[in-house]
C-alpha positions as CSV (number, residue, x, y, z in Angstrom):
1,X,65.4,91.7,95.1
2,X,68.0,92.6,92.7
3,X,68.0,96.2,91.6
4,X,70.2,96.2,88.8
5,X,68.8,98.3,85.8
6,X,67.9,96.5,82.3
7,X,70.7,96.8,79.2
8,X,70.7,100.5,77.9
9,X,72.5,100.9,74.7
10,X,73.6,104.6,76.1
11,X,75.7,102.3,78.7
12,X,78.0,100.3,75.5
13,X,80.9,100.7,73.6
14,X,80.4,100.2,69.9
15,X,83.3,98.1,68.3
16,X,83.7,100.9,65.8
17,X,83.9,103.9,68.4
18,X,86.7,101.3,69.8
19,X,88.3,100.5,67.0
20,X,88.7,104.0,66.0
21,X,89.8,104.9,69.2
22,X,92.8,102.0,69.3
23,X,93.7,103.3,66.2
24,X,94.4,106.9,67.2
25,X,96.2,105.8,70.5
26,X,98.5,103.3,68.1
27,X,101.2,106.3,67.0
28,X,102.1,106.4,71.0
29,X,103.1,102.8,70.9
30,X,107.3,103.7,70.8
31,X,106.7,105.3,73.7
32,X,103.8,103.1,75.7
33,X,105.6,99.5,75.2
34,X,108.9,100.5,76.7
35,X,106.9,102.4,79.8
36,X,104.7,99.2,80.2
37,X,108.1,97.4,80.0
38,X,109.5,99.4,82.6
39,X,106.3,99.1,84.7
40,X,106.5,95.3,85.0
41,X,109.9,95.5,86.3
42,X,109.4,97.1,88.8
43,X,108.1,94.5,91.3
44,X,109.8,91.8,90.0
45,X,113.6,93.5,89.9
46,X,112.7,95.4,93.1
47,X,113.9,98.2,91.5
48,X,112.7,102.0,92.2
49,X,111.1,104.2,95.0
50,X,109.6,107.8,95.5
51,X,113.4,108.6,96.6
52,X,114.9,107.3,93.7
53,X,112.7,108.8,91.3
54,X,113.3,112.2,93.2
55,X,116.9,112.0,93.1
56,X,117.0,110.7,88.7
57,X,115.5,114.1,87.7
58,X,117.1,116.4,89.9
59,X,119.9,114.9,88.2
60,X,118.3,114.8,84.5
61,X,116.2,118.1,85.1
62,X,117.7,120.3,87.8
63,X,116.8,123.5,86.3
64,X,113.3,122.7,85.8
65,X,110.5,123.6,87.8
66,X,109.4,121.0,90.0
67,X,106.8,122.3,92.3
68,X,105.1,125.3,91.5
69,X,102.7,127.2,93.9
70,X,101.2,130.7,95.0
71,X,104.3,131.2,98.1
72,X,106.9,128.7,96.6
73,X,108.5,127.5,93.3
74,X,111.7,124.9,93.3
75,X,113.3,123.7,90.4
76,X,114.3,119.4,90.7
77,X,117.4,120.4,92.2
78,X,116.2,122.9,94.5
79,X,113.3,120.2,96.0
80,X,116.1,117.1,95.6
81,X,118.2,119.3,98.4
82,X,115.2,120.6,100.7
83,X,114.3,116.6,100.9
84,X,117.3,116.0,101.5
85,X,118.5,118.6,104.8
86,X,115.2,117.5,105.9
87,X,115.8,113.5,105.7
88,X,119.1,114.1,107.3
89,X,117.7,115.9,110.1
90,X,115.1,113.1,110.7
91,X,118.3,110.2,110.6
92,X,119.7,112.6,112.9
93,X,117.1,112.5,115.7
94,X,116.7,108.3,115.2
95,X,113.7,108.4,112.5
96,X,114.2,105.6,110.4
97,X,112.8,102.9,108.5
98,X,109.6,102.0,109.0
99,X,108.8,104.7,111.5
100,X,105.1,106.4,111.4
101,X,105.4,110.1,111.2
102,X,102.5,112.0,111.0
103,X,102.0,114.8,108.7
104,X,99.3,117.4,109.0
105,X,99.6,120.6,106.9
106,X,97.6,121.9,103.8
107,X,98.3,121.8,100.6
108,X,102.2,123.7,100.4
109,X,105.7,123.7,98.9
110,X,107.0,122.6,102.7
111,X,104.5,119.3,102.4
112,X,106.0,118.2,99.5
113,X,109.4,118.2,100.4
114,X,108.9,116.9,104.6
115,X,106.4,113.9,102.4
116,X,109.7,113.3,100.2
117,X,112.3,113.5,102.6
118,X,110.5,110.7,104.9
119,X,110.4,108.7,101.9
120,X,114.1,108.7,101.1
121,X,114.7,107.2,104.7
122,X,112.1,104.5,104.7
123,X,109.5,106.3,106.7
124,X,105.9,106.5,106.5
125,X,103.7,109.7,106.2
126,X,100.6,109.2,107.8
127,X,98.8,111.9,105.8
128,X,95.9,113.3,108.0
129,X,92.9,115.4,106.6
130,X,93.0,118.3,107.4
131,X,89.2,118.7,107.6
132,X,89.1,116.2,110.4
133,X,88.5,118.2,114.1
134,X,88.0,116.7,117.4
135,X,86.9,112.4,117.5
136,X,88.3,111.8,114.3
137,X,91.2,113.7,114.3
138,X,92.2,111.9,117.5
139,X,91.5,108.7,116.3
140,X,93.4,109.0,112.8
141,X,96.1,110.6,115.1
142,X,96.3,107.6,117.2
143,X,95.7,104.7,114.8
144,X,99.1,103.8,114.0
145,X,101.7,105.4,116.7
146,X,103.5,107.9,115.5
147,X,106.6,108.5,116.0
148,X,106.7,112.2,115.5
149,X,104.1,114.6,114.9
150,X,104.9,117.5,111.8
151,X,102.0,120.2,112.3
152,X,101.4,123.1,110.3
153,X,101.2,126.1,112.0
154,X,97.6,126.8,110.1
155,X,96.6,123.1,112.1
156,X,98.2,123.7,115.3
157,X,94.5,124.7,117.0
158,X,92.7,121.9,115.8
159,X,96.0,119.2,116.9
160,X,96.6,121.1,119.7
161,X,92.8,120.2,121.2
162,X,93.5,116.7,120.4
163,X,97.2,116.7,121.4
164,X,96.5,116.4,125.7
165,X,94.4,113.0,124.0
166,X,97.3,111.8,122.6
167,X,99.9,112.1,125.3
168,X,103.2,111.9,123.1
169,X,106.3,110.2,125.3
170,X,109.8,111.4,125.2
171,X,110.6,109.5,122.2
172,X,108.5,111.2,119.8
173,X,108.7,114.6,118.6
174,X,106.6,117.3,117.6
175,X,107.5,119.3,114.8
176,X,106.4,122.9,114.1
177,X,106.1,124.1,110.3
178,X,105.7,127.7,110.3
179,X,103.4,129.2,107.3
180,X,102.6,132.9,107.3
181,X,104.7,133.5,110.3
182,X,101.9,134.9,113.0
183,X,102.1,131.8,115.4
184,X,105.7,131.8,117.1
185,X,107.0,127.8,117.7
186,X,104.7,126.5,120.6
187,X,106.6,124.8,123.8
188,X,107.5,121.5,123.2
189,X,107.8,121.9,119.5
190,X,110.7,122.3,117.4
191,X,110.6,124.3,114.3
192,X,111.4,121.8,111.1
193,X,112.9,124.2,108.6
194,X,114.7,126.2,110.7
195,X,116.2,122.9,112.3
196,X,116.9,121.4,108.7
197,X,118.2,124.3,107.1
198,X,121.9,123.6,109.0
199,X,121.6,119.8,107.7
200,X,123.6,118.5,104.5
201,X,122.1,118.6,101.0
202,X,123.4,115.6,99.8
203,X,121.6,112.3,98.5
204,X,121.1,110.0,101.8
205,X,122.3,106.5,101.5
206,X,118.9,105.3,103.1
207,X,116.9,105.8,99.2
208,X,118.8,103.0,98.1
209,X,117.1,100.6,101.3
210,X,113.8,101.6,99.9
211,X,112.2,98.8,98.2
212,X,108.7,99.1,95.9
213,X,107.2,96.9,98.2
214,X,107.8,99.0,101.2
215,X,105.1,101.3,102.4
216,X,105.3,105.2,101.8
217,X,101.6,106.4,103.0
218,X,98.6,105.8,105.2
219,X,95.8,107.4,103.8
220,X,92.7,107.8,105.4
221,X,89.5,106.6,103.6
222,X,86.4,105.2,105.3
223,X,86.3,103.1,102.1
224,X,82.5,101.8,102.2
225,X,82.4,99.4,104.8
226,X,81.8,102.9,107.2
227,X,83.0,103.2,110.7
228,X,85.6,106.0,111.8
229,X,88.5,106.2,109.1
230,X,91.0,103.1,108.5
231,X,94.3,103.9,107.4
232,X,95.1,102.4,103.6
233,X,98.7,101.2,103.2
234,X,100.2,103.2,99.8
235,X,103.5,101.5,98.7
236,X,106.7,103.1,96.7
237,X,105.8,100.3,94.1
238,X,102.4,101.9,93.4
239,X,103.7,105.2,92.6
240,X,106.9,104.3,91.0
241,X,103.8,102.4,88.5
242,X,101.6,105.9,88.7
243,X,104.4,107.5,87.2
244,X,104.8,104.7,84.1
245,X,100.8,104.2,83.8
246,X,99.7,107.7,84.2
247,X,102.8,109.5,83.2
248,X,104.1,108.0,80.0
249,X,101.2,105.7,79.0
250,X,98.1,107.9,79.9
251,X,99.0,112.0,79.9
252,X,102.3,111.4,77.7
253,X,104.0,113.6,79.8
254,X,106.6,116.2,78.3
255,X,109.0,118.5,79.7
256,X,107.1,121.4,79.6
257,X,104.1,120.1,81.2
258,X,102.5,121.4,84.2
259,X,99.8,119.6,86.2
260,X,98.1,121.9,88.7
261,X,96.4,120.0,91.5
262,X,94.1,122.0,93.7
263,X,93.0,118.8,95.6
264,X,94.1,117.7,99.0
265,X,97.6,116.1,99.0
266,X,95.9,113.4,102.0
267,X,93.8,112.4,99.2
268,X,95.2,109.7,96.6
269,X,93.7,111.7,93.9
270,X,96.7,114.0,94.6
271,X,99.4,112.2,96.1
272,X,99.1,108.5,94.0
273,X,97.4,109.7,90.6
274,X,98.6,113.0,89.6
275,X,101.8,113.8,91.4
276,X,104.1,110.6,89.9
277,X,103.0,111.4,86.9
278,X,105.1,115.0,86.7
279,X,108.9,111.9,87.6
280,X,107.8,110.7,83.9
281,X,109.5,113.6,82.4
282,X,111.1,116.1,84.3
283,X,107.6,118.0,84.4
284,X,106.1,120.5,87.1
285,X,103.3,120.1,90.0
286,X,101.4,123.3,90.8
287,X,99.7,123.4,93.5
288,X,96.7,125.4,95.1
289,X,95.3,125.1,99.5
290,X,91.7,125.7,98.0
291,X,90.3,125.0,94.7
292,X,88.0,128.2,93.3
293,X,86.2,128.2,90.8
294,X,85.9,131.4,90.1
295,X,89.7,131.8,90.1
296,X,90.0,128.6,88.1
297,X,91.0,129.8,84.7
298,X,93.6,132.6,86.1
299,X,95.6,129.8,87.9
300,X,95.5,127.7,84.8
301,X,97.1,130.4,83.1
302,X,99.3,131.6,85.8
303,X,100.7,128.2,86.4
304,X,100.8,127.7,82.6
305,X,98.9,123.9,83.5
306,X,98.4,121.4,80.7
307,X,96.8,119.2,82.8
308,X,94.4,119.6,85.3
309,X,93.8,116.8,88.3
310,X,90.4,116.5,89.0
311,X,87.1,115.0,91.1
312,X,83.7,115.7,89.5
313,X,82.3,118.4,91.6
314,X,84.9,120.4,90.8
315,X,83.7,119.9,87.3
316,X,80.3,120.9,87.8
317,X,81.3,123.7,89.7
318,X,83.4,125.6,87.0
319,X,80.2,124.5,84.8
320,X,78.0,126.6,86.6
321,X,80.1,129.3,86.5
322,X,78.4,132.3,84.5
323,X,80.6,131.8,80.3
324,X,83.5,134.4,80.1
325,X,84.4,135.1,76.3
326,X,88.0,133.5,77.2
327,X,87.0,130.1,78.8
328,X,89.2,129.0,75.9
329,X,91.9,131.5,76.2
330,X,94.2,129.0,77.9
331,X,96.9,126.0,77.8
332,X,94.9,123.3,79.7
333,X,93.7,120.4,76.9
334,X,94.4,117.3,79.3
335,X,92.5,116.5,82.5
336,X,92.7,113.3,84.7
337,X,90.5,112.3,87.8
338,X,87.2,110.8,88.9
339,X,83.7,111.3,89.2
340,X,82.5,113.7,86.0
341,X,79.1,112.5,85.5
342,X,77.7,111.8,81.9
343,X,75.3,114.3,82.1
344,X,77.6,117.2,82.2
345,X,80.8,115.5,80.3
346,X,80.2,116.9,77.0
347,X,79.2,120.2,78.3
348,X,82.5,120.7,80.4
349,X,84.8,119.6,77.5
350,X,83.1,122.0,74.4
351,X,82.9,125.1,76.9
352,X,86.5,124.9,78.0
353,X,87.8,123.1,75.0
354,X,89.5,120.3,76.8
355,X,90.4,117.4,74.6
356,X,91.4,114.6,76.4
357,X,89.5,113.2,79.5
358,X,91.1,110.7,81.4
359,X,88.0,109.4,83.7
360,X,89.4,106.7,86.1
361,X,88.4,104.6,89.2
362,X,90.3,103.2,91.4
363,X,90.5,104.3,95.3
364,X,93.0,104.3,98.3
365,X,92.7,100.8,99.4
366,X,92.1,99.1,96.1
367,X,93.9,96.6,93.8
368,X,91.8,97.9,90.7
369,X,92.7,100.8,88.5
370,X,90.7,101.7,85.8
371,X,92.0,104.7,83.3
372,X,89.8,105.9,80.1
373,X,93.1,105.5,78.2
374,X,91.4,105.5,74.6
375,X,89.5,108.9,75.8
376,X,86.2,108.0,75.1
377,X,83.2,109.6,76.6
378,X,81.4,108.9,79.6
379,X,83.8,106.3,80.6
380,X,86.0,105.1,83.2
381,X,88.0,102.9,80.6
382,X,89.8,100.0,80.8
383,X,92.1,98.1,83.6
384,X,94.8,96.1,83.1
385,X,94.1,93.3,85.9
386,X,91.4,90.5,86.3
387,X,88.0,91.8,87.2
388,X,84.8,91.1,87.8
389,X,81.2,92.5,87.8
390,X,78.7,90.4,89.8
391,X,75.0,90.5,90.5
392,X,73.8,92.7,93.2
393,X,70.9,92.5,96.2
394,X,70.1,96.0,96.7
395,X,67.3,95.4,99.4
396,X,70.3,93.1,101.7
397,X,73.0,94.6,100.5
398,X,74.9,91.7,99.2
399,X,76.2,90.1,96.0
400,X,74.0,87.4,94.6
401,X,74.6,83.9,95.3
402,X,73.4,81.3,92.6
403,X,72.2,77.5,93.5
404,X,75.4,76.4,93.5
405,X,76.5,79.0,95.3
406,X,78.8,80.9,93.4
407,X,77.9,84.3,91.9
408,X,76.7,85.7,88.8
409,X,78.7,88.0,86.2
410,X,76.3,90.5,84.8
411,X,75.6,91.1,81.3
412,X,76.7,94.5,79.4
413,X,74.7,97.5,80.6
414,X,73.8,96.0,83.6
415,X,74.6,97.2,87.1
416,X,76.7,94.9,89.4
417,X,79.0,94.9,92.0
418,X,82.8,95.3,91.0
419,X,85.3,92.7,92.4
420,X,89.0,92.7,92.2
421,X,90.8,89.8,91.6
422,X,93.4,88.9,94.6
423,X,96.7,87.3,93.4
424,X,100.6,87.2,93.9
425,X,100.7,89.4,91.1
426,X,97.7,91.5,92.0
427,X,97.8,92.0,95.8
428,X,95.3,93.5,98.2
429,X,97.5,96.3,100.6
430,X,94.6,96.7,102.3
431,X,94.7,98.9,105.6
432,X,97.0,98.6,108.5
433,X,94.0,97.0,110.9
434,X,94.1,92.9,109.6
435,X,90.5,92.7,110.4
436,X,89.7,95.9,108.7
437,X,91.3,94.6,105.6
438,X,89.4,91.2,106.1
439,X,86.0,92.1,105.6
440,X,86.5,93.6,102.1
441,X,87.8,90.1,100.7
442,X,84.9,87.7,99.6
443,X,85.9,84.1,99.1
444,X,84.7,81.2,96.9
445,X,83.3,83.8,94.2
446,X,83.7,81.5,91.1
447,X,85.9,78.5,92.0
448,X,86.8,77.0,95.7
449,X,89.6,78.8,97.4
450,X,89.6,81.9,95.5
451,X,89.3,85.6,96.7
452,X,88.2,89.0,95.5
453,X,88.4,92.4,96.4
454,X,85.2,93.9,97.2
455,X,85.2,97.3,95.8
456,X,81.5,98.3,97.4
457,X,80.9,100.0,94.0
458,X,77.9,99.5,91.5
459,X,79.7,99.7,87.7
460,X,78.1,98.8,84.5
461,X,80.3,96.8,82.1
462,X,80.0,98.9,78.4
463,X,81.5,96.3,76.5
464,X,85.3,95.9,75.1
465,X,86.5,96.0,78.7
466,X,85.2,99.2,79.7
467,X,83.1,100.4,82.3
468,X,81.1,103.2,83.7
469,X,80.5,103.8,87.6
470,X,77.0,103.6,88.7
471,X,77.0,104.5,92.4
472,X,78.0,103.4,95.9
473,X,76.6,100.2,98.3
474,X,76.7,99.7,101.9
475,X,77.3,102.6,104.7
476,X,79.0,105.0,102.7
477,X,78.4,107.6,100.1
478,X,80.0,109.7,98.5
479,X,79.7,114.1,98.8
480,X,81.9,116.8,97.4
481,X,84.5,114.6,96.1
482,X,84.7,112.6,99.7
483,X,83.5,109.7,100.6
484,X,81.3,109.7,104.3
485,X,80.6,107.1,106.7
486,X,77.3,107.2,107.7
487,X,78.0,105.1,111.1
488,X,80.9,108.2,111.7
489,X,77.5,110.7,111.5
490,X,75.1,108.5,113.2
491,X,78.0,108.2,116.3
492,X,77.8,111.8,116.5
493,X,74.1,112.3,116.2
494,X,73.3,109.7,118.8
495,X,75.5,111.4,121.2
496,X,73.5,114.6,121.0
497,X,70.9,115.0,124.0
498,X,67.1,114.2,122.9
499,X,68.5,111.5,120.2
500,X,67.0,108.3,120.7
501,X,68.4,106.4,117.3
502,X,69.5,108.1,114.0
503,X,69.9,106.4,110.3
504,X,72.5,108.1,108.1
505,X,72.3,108.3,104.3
506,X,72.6,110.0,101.3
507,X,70.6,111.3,99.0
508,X,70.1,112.1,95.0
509,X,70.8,115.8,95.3
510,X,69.5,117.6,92.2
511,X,72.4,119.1,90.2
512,X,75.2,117.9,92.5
513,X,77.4,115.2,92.1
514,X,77.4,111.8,94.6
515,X,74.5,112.2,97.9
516,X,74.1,114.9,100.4
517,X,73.5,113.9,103.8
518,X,70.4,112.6,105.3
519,X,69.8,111.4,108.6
520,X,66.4,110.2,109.9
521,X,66.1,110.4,113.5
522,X,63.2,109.2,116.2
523,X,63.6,111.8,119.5
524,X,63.3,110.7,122.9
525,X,60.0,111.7,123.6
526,X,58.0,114.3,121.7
527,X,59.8,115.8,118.6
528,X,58.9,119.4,119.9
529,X,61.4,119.3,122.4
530,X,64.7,118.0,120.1
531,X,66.7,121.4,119.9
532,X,67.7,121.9,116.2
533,X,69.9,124.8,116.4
534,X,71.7,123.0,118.7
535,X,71.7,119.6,116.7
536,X,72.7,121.8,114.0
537,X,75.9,123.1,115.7
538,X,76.6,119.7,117.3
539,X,77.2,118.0,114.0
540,X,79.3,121.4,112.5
541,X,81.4,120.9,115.9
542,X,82.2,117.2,115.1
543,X,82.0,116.5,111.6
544,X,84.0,117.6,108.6
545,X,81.5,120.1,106.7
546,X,80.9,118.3,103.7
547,X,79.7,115.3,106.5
548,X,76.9,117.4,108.0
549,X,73.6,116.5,106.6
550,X,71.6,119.0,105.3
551,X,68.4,116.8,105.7
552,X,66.4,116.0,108.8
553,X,63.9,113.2,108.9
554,X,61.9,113.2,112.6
555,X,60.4,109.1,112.7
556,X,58.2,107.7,115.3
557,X,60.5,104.3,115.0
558,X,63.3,103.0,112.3
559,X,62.7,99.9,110.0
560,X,65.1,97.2,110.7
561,X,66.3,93.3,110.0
562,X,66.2,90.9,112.2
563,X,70.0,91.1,112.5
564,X,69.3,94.8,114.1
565,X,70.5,96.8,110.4
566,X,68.6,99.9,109.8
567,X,66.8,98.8,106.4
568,X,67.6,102.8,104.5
569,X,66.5,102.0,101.5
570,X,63.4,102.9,101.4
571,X,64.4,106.1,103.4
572,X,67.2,107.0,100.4
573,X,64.5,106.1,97.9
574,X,61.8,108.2,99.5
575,X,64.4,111.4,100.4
576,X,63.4,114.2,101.0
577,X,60.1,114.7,99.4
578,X,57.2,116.1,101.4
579,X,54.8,114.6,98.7
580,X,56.4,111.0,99.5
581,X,57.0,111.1,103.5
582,X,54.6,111.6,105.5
583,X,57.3,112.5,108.7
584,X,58.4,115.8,109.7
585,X,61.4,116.8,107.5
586,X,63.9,119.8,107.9
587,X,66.8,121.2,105.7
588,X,69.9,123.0,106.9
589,X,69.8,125.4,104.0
590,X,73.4,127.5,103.0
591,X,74.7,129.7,105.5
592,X,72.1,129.0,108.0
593,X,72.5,128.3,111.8
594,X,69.3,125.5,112.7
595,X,67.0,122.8,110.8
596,X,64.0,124.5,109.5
597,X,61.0,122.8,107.9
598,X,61.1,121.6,104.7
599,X,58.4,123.1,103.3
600,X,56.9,122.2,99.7
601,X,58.2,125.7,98.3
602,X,61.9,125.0,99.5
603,X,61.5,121.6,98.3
604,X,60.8,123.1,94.9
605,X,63.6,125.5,95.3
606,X,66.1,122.7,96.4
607,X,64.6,120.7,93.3
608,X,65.3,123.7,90.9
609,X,68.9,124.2,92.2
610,X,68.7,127.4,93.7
611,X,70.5,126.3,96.8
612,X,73.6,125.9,96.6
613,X,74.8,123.2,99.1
């Protein structure tokens, strides 16, 4: 049965909203046609890279700050030489072109610049999350063979458990970055500044083999097809395009502009969005390890940020926080980033008098981008590239298919699922694994021979080529701004003792963005003997926290198809309501060690919001 929801007139675009819209973005046309210009070229002249764009406003902008952030601050020259010493030190030892280095620090100055200097000589930065511990660290670790390993010294426990795992060979290195100095080098590692410091400042000849098409970053992203993570291929090309698109078209990015980004730099929210959009015009990145919310405002003003890079939650958060007489009292009027949900858009932009929204989708792996360019509300805008939104079986999780076997475009305010064209002029990177990247192409869509990327996102089309995002299909879901694979969280519940079978899923979680966790799980044997304290610590142990689920559902047996697929949605649909389910249900409330019942009073209490997860 198809679930998508009937037209809503709060889900269109009225020509006039539109037209007024075009006509206030029509003064920025000297400057958005010769970007756009630029931003066609760059493929087709094979012209540009990260290293390139690095070098052009050291030279343009060398006194301006670059890279701003609570331990560090380098002007375009200053960061131009630290890439530089470091790329020469990594020519020096063989790293090259091509070669997978992989990078594992938190959000610092030194990231930047060792992400940078790989760049200038071809090499790829295999960006790891830093949240990752144990299984999936390994496997992210191992995916694509690194040939050196750069580890923070605020990582070095969590690589260091993995590292015996790995089994590195002569040939590849492990690098050391120290960070507040209380961890001396380990054995076996060499210390990357201090080794660099001794190496030459000047521009390598290497940025100038550096092609757009060439890859820059594996990012990790369980995208929504679940299993462990898959590593999305990033290219120069499609940040050389972040900085026209974003930079000049979109934020209109000036000199004096500062973009603070608090989000993970293994994320492409930080490392493909935001940050190329500072190379437009000699402007400044300010960084943060941690987002607070509480502290917010008084980095806004400390890093004098114009812009602000963000995912909903964050949003929400800053919402929540109790009104201080100078939520105003600062320079921030442009934010970009994904995920602020209609309900609280208005609400966020009149407290803190931000002007400009620039919504967008788009994700690690995909050919789509989608900005809110015109700035209207509750919108992820428009996208310059083919589309298409197609009917959607909920219940089979699959796109509709009519008699004649293609699919069905649905109508405006309708749900569907959101495909991406696949040409030679819009390519699919995909992920580094073929077969990985296979199963997210469907085939024969509206004519014989054709493909599309499938995004495995719900959208509603709004009319005059906008969109808005509705939620997420398949074994995925999406919690404090990251996206969790539910066959990741059932591995590691099935693997603790007393687990028979476990269903992951996510669910509606009231006044939170995305789906907190759920699993549903049928014991081996009676429930009264599953340990939940030590379930509990189990899944803390091996999952990132924002994985865990904070719901337990105990089930005699688990619903399936005859193909052996858990059927979850009438597990997602039913939640966690003791008034619905008639199973034993448990909640891993804040700051609490086990599972305890879910009683109808917590429920209530969890209903009202006075949890906070």
């Amino acid at each position: 049965m198809d679930d998508a929801p009937q037209t809503s007139s709060a889900a269109r675009v009225s020509l006039p909203r539109f037209l007024g819209a075009l006509l206030r973005l029509s003064w920025r046309l000297p400057r958005i046609l010769p970007a756009l210009r630029s931003m066609a070229r760059v493929d087709a002249e094979n012209r540009e890279s990260w290293g390139s764009m690095l070098e052009e406003n050291a030279a343009a902008y060398p006194a301006h700050p670059a890279i701003k952030s609570p331990q560090t601050d380098l002007t375009w020259a200053q960061f131009n030489a630290a890439a530089n010493r470091h790329a020469h030190h990594f020519t020096s030892l063989g790293i090259g072109k091509g070669d997978v280095v992989a990078v594992v620090l938190e959000n610092r100055a030194e990231l930047l610049v060792i992400y940078s200097a790989l760049a200038k000589i071809g090499a790829v930065s295999a960006l790891i999350n830093t949240n990752l511990r144990l299984d999936s660290l390994r496997h992210c670790l191992a995916l694509n063979p690194a040939r050196a390993f750069v580890i923070g010294e605020e990582m070095l426990g969590p690589f260091q458990e993995v590292l015996p795992d790995l089994a590195p060979g002569e040939e590849q290195t492990l690098f050391f970055v120290p960070d507040r100095g209380k961890t001396p080098t380990p054995a076996g590692f060499v210390d990357l500044v201090a080794a660099a410091a001794s190496c030459p400042c000047d521009n390598p000849p290497t940025t100038a083999t550096v092609t757009p098409s060439d890859p820059i970053a594996y990012v990790f992203t369980s995208g929504t097809t679940g299993g462990m993570p898959k590593a999305a291929v990033i290219p120069h090309g499609r940040l050389v395009k972040s900085r026209y698109l974003n930079g000049r078209v979109v934020l209109d990015i000036k000199p004096g502009d500062t973009l603070f980004v608090p989000l993970p730099f293994f994320h492409t929210n930080a490392i493909a969005l935001s940050w190329p959009a500072v190379f437009a015009g000699g402007a400044a990145v300010a960084i943060q390890r941690k987002f607070s919310a509480s502290r917010f405002l008084d980095d806004v003003r400390r890093f004098d940020a114009t812009i602000w890079c963000y995912v909903g939650e964050l949003c929400r958060y800053l919402v929540k926080q109790p009104p201080r007489p100078d939520d105003r009292d600062h320079p921030l009027r442009k934010v970009i980033g994904n995920g602020l949900r209609p309900d609280i858009w208005d609400t966020f932009k009149h407290r803190f008098g931000i002007t400009h929204v620039y919504e967008i989708y788009g994700a690690a792996e995909s050919n789509l981008y989608f900005v809110n360019l015109l700035n209207l509300d509750r919108t992820v805008g428009v996208c310059l590239v083919p589309y298409a939104v197609v009917r959607y079986d909920v219940d089979n999780e699959e796109p509709v298919r009519g008699p004649g076997g293609w699919m069905e475009r649905v109508k405006v305010g309708e749900a569907g699922l959101l495909l991406g064209e696949i040409s030679a002029s819009n390519p699919f990177a995909g992920y580094t694994s073929p077969e990985a990247t296979q199963t997210k192409i469907l085939h024969d869509v509206f004519a014989a021979g054709d493909a599309w990327f499938d995004t495995g996102d719900l959208v509603r089309p709004m009319g005059w080529g906008h969109i808005q995002f509705s939620d997420r299909t398949g074994d995925t879901f999406r919690w404090k701004g990251e996206n969790v694979s539910t066959t990741e969280v059932e591995k590691v519940v099935n693997s603790f003792p007393g687990v028979a079978l476990a269903a992951a899923y996510g669910v509606t979680m009231p006044g939170g963005d995305g789906r907190a966790g759920m699993i549903a799980v049928v014991p081996e044997g009676t429930s009264e003997h599953l340990d939940l304290a030590g379930l509990a610590s189990h899944l803390e142990r091996h999952l990132p926290s924002y994985a865990v689920p904070r719901f337990l559902r105990l089930c005699s047996d688990l619903e399936s198809t005859p193909t052996h697929k858990i059927k979850r949605v009438r597990l997602r649909n039913e939640a966690f309501d003791p008034a619905l389910v008639a199973d034993p249900l448990f909640v891993l409330l804040p700051g609490e060690p086990s599972y305890r019942p879910l009683t109808p009073d917590i429920h209530a209490r969890v209903r009202d919001g006075e949890y906070r997860f």
